[in-house]
Every structure is written in structure tokens, then in C-alpha cells.
N, C-alpha and C positions, 0 to 999 in steps of 0.2 A: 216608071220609077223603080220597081220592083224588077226590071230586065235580067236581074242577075240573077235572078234565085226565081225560078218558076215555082209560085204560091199554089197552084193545082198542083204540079209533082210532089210538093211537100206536106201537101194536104192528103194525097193520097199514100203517102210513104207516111204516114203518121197512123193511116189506117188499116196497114197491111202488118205495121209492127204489132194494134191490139189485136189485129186477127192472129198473128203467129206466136208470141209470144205475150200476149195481157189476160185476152178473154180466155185461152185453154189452160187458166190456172186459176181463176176467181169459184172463189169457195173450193178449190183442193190443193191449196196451199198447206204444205206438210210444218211440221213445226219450225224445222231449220230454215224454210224458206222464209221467215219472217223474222227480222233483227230492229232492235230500237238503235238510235242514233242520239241525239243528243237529250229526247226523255222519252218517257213512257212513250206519250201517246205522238212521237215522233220516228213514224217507223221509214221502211225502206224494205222492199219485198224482193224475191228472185223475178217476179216481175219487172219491177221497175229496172234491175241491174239488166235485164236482158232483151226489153223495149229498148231500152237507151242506147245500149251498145248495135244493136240493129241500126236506131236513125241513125247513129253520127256515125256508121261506116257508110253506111249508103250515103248520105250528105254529106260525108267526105269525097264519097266519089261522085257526084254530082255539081259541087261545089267547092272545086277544090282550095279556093281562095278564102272563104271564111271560117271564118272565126267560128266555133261550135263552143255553145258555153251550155252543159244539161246539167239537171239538178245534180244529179250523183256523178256524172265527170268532175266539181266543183269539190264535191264532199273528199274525195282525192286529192284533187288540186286545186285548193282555195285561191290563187293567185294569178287564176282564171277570171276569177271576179273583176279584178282592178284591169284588164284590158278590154274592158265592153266599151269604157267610154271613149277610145280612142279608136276602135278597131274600121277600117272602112266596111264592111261588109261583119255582119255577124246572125247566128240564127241560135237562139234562144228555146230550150227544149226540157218541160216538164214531162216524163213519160208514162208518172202516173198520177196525177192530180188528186188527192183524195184520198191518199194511201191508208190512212185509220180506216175511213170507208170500207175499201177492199179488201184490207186483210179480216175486217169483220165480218164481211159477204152482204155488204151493203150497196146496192144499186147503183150509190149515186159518185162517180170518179169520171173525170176524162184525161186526153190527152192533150195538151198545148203547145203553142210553137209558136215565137215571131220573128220576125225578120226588124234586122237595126239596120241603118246605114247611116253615117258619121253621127253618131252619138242620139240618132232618133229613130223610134219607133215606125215602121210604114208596113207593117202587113202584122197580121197577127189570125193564127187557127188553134177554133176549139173543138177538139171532136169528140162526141159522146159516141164510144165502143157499143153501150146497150140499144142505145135509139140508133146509130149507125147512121150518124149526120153529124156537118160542121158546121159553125156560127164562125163567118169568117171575115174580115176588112182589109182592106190595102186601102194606105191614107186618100182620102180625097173621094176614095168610090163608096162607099156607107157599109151595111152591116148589112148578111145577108145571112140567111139560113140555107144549106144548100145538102141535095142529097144526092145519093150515088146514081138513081136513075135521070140525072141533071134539072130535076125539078131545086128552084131559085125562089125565095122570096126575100122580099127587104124587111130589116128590121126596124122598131123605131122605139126607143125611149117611151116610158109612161106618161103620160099628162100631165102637169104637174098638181098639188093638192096639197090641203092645210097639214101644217105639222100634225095636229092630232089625226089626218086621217091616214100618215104614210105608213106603207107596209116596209119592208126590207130586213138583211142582212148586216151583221155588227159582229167583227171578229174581235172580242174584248181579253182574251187570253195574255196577249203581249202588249195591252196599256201598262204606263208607267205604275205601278203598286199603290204610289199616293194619290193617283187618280183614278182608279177603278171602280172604286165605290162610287165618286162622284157622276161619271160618265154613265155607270148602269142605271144609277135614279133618275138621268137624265133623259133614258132612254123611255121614260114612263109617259114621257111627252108625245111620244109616238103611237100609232095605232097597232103595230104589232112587230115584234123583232121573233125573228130566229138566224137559227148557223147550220150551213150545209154542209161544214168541215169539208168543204172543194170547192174552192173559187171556181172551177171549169164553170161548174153549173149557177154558181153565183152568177155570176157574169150574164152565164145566157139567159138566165130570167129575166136581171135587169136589162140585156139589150134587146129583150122579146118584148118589154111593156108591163112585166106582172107586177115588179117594185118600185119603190121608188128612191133608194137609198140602198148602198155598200158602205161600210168604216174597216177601214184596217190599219194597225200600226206597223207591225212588221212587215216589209218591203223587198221581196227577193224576185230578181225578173223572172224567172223562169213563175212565179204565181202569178201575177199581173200585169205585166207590159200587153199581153197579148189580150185580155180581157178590158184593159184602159183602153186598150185603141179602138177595140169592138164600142165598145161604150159609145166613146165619142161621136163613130162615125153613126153608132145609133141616135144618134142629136142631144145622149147628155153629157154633162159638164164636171170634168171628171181633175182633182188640185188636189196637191198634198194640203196638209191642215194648216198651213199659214199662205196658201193661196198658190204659190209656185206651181209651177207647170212639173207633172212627173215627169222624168226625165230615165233612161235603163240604166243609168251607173245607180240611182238613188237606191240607199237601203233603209233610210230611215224617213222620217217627217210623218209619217202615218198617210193615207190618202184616205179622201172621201167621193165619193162618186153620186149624182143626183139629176133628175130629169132635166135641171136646166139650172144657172144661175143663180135666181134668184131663190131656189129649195136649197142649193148648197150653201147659200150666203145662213138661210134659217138652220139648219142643221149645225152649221159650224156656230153658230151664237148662243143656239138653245142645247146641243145635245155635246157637241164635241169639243167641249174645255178646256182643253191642253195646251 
């Protein structure tokens, strides 16, 4: 399925960009090298501008037929967006996942990347720069954690467990205003919430087993496509919040992601209101 975009070369082109341009600049990032975007805590680093423009020349020349849509090629050219869903072939590229993280000199950012073909998701890489391993999927073959000397393990979704006992991640920043108060008392129902301000790592907890629940409203593929599919293929059950299947054009509906089914059916009744 994935014949056309070898998911090792892009797996590794994704890890060659934070060796050369990510990690030799975390924590000495100068003042100018750090610029906010559309708020404060919405940055964009000379990192990120110069990861990005590394993969998509390389995946340009590797791939010369698709479609390259990266967080900050988009911030340029918004109207990059409106061709994911039609495009045959497309590879999807966060370059720094986490960016408040890093420009803080906080540990926790990766790099992402998935592959689309006619309007769906079928591979998806996350790589953590610090640990220097990927959590990675192509539809159909499950979630794997894998590292550079080729040691391989599978991933698998947490157990599933009573509302009060779940642990997890809840991005509540971009809830609707008149519902955010609601949603956070709701979240009381739960055994413990926090935010990793970087889906990378979001992701891979939930598709390692440690959580049991993700919520996020706002919808940009270069944050999630790549970390939904891991999910999935890690065996949970991963619907925007009126049950729809996510989809790489979608930007909004919020998604919820949970170990199986019948946790997402309780989450979405008792926690997420909207």
C-alpha cells in the first residue's frame, strides 16, 4: 500500500533533519531565532523553518509526485490545506511538534510525518530526537516502536478501565468558551488529566499502554493524522466527537481517542459535552 513513499527512508530522513538541524540548537536558541505566530504561546523556531525546509527538499527529491503539506510551508501558503483531500499521494510533516516545549529547553518535542493516499491516512512516523526512536504504523500492520540499531517492538493500547480509574491527556485551550468550564468539571470524573503541550509524545504514551484517553478540539494534520493512525493500529478507537471517522482534510469536530469502544462511547457522554 505504502509502495510509493518508502516509510523507512522517511522515517529516517526525518531523523537526519533533528540530527542536523533540531537538536544542535535546543536550549541555544538566540532571541531572534524564536518568533510567535498567531499568539503568545504559538511559536515557530529557526528550527522548525530549517527541519522543514531540509525534509521537503529531500522528499521532494525522493518523491517527486506528492504533494508536501509541513506545518510552516502552510503558515506561507494556507491553500495548501484545501488540496490534502483530493491529492493522490500526499506526505504530511510536523518538523517540530512541541515548539513552546523547545523554545523553553524542555525535553519533551518530536518530529512527525504521515503519508495520505486518496484522501486517507496509511502510514504515519513519530520520532523522538531525545530518546532517538520512532513509534511508527502503515495501515493494516499495527504500531511499533522501533530503533535505530533495528530492535522492533509492538505496541498495544491500555486495557480498558472504569471512568474514575482513567489516566490521560485533554488539550482544552481551543474548547468552544461556552463550554470549557463545563468540560473541565467534567474532567473531575476522571482519575487524572494532564498536557504535554506535544501531541508527538501524547500519542506515544497512549499507543505504548500508559493512558487511556486523548481530547483535542483543534484539528491540524500535520498534529494528528500521524499519531491517530498509530493509535488505531495500536488497537484503540480513535472518532471525532460526534462519532465520524477522522478523516486528513478535517479541521475541526474535535477528536477523542480511547483504549477501545466502549471507553470512547463513556468519555464522550460523561466528559466531552459538546
Amino acid at each position: 500500500m505504502t509502495a510509493t513513499v518508502d516509510v523507512t527512508a522517511l522515517a529516517d530522513l526525518l531523523r537526519r533533519a533533528a540530527k542536523a538541524e533540531i537538536l544542535p540548537r535546543f536550549r541555544r536558541l538566540g532571541r531572534d531565532d524564536v518568533r510567535a505566530k498567531s499568539e503568545a504561546t504559538d511559536l515557530v523556531t529557526e528550527a522548525d523553518e530549517r527541519a522543514e525546509r531540509m525534509i521537503k527538499a529531500e522528499a521532494e527529491r525522493l518523491w517527486p509526485g506528492a504533494l508536501f503539506v509541513g506545518e510552516e510551508t502552510v503558515a506561507a501558503e494556507p491553500a495548501l490545506l484545501g488540496r490534502l483531500a483530493d491529492a493522490d499521494l500526499a506526505i504530511v510533516v510536523d518538523p517540530v511538534d512541541g515548539t513552546f516545549n523547545f523554545a523553553a529547553g524542555i525535553p519533551a518535542f518530536g518530529v512527525m510525518a504521515s503519508v495520505i493516499s486518496g484522501g486517507e491516512t496509511i502510514a504515519g512516523i513519530i520520532y523522538d530526537p531525545m530518546g532517538d526512536d520512532w513509534v511508527m504504523a502503515e495501515k493494516g500492520g499495527g504500531a511499533w516502536l522501533r530503533r535505530p540499531d533495528g530492535e522492533a517492538r509492538r505496541l498495544r493500547a491500555a486495557e480498558p478501565v472504569a471512568l474514575d480509574q482513567m489516566v490521560g491527556m485533554a488539550s482544552t485551550g481551543y474548547l468552544p468558551q461556552e463550554k470549557r468550564a463545563e468540560i473541565l468539571g467534567n474532567l473531575a470524573k476522571v482519575r487524572f488529566l494532564t498536557n504535554y503541550r506535544c501531541a508527538a509524545h501524547e500519542y506515544r504514551t497512549l499507543a505504548g499502554g500508559h493512558v487511556h484517553y486523548l481530547m483535542y478540539n483543534k484539528l491540524m494534520p500535520w498534529d494528528h493524522l500521524a499519531g491517530t493512525l498509530i493509535s488505531q493500529e495500536a488497537g484503540a478507537h480513535a472518532a471525532r466527537f460526534d462519532g465520524s471517522a477522522y478523516l486528513p482534510h478535517h479541521l475541526d469536530g474535535g477528536l477523542l481517542v480511547a483504549p477501545d469502544r466502549a471507553s470512547w462511547e463513556v468519555l464522550r457522554r460523561e466528559v466531552v459535552t459538546v
